[in-house]
GUSETI-327302 format. One record per residue: z, y, x of N, C-alpha, C, O in turn. Coordinates in steps of 0.2 Angstrom, whole numbers, plus 2048, in hexadecimal, padded with zeros to 3 digits. Example, Ala and Ser with C-alpha at 12.3 -4.5 7.8 and 13.67 -1.06 7.14 Angstrom:
8277E48428277EA83E8277F084282A7EF847 8237F58408247FB844827800840828806843 
% end
This chain:
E926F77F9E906FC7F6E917037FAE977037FC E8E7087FBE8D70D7FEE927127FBE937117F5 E977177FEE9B71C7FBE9971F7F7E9C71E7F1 E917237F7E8E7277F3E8C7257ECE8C7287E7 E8B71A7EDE897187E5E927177E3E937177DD E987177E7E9D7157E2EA171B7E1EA771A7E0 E9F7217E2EA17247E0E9C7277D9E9F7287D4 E967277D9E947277D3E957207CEE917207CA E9971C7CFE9A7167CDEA27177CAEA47137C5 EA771C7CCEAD71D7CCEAA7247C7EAC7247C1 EA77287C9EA67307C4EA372E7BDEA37327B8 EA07287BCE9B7247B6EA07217B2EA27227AC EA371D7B7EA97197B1EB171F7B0EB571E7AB EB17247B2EB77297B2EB472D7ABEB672D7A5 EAE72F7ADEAD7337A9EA972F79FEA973379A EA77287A1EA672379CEAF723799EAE726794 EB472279BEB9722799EBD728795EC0727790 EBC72C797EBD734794EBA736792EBB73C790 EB5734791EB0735788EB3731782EB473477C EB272B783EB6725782EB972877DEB8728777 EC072C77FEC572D77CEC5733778EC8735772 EC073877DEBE73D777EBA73B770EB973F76B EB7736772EB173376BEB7730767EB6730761 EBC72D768EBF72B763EC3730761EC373075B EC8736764ECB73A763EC673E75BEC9740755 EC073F75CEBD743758EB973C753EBD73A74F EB4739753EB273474FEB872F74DEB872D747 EBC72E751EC172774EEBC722752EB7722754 EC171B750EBF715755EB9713757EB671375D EB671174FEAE70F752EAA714757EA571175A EA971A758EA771C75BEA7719764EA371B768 EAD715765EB071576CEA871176DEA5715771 EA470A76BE9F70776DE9870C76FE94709773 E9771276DE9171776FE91718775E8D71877A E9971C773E9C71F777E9B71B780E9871E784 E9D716780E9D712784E9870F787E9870F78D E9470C783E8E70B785E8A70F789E8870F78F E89714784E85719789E8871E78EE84723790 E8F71C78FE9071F797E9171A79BE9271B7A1 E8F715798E8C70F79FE8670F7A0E8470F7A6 E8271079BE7A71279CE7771779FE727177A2 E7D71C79FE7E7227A5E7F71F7AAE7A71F7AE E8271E7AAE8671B7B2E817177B6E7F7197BC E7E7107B1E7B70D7B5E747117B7E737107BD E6F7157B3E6C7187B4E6B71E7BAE667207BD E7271E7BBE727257C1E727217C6E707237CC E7571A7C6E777167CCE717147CFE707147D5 E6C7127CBE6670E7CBE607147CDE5D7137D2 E5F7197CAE5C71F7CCE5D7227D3E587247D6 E647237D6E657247DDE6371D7E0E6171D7E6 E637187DDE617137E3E5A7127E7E587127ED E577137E0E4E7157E0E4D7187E4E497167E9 E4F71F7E4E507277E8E507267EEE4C7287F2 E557227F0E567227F7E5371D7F9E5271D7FF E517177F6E4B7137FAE467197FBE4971C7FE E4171B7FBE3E71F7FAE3E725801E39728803 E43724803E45727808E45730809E4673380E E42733803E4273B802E4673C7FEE497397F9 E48742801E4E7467FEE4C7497F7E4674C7F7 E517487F0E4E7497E9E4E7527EAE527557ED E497547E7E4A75D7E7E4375F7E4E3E75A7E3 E437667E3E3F76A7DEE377697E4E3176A7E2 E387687EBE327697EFE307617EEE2A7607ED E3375C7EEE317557EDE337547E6E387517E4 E2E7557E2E2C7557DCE2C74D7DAE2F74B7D5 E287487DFE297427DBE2F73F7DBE3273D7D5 E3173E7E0E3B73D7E1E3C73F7DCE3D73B7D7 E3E7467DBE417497D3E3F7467D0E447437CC E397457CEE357427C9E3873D7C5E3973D7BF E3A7367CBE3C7317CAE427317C5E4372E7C0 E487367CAE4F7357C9E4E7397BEE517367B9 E4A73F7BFE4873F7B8E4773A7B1E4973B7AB E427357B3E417327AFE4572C7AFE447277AC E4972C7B3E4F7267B2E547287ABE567247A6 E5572F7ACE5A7347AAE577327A1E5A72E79E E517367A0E4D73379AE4E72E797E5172E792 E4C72679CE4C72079BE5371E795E5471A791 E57723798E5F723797E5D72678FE5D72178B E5C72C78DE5B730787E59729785E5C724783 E50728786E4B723780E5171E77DE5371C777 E55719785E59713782E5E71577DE6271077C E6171D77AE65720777E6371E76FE6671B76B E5B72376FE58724769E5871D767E5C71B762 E5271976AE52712769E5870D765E57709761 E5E70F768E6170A766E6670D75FE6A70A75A E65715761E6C71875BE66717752E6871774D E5D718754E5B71574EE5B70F74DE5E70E747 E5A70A750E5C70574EE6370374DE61701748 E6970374DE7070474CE7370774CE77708751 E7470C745E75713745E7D712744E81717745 E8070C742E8770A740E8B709748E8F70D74A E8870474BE8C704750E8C708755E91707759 E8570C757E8771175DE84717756E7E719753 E89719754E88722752E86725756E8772375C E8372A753E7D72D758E8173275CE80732762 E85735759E8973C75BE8F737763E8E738769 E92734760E95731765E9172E76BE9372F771 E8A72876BE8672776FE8572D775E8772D77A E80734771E7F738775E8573A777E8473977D E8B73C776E9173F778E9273977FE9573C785 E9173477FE90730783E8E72F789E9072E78E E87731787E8373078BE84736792E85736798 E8373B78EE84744790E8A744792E8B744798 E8F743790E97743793E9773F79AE9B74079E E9373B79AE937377A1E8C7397A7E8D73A7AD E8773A7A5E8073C7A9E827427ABE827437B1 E857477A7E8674E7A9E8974F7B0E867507B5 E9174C7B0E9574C7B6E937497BBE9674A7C0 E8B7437BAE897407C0E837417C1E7F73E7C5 E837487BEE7E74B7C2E7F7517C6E7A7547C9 E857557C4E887587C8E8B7557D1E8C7587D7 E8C74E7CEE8D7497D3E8A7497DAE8C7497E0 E827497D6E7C7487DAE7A74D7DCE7474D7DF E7E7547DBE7D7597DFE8075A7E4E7C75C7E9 E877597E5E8B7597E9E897547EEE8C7547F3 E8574E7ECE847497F0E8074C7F6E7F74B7FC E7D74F7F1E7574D7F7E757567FAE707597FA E7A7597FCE7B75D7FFE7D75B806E7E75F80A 
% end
């Protein structure tokens, strides 16, 4: 595994974790399953998204619009498998915790992927 995927692999499950504990601190327990799931959904999304990216061999930016493009609708892909699952299963993944989830972990790994690709 290359440094760049394990550190977005360390910043995904860090930051998966420390949601975690905030989603329980504020919802209480059940909320930890949202929560968690989708900072893995994060995680794996960004991991999968950069790997795309750099097959491709162009650098992701505002001038290479399709590259961006790409890393964008991973990003999405992430949102829809959110919606999708907190209507179908509103008990086990709460919505509020899910999204807190989700966003508590994509946020900081895409500040990640700033610093990366500098």
């Amino acid at each position: 595994m290359a440094a760049s995927q394990r550190a977005r692999l360390l910043v995904g499950l860090g930051s998966t974790g420390l949601v975690m504990g905030i989603a329980a601190m504020i919802w209480g327990r059940p909320a930890l399953t949202g929560a968690a799931t989708f900072g893995l959904v994060a995680t794996g999304m960004q991991i999968l998204a950069a790997r795309v990216m750099a097959r491709t061999g162009v650098t992701p930016s505002l001038d290479n619009l399709r590259v961006y493009g790409m890393g964008v609708l991973f990003r999405l892909t992430g949102v829809i498998i959110l919606g999708v699952t907190v209507a179908l299963d509103r008990t086990t993944f709460a919505p509020l915790a899910s999204a807190t989830g989700y966003l508590g972990t994509v946020l900081p790994l895409l500040y990640l992927e700033t610093r990366l690709s500098r």
